[in-house]
Residue, then its C-alpha position, 0 to 999 in steps of 0.5 A: x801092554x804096558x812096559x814096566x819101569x823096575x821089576x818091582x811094578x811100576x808101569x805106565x798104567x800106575x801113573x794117576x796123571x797127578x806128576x807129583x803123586x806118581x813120581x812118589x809112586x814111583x820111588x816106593x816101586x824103586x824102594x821095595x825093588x831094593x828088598x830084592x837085593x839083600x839076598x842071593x837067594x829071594x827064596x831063602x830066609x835072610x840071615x842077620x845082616x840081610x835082615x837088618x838091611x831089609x830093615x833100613x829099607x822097611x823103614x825107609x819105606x814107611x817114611x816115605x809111606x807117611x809122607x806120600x800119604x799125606x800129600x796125598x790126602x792134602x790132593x785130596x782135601x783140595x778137591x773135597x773128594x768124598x773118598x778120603x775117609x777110605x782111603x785114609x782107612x787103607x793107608x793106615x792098614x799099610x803102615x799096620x801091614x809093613x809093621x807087621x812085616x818088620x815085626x816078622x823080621x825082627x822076631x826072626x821068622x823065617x821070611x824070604x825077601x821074595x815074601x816081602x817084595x812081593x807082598x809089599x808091590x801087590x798091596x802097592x800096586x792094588x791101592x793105586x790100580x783100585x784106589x788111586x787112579x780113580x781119585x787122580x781122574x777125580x782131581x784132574x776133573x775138580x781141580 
């Protein structure tokens, strides 16, 4: 069994042997573990500050999400791996999902942060479990 770095998911098993790919992995785990801190109540829709506090951290996320994911890709484009096209497809549809996200927040839907943080560390964690780790093995082979 793996030991977890944060509640939020981060774990040696995420790691794709690619030191500058998981240490930004890494942060993104920090980032959403911070969704978890706007509230006393995860289970309890966030009032207006804790909304707008999950906001900046929202924001942060996807900043930090586009320039991951163009690392990322660059990996990628060094190596020719045959599957960026996918994986661009997939980061697109984070930066859809976590706008999604904002959106629900900023039209006052009831949202628990325990929606948020959980939503946001499966998609994370499932890229790279699905996605990610097999192309960091392809790289390490390639490079």
């Amino acid at each position: 069994m793996s030991t977890t770095r944060n509640s939020a998911g981060f774990s040696p098993e995420c790691e794709v042997s690619i030191p500058e790919i998981d240490e930004q992995h890494a942060t993104f785990f920090d980032m959403i573990e911070r969704i978890g801190t706007v509230a006393d109540d995860l289970y309890r829709p966030l009032d207006d500050d804790a909304v707008d506090e999950a906001l900046d951290i929202m924001a942060e996320i996807r900043e930090h999400a586009q320039a991951h994911f163009g690392t990322e890709e660059g990996y990628m484009q060094e190596v020719d791996y045959p599957g960026l096209d996918d994986h661009r497809t997939a980061h697109e549809r984070f930066l859809d999902d976590i706008a999604r996200l904002e959106g629900e927040l900023l039209n006052g839907s009831a949202v628990p942060p325990i929606k948020v943080r959980t939503f946001l560390t499966e998609s994370c964690r499932g890229h790279i479990l699905s996605m990610d780790k097999p192309f960091g093995q392809f790289y390490n082979k390639n490079k």
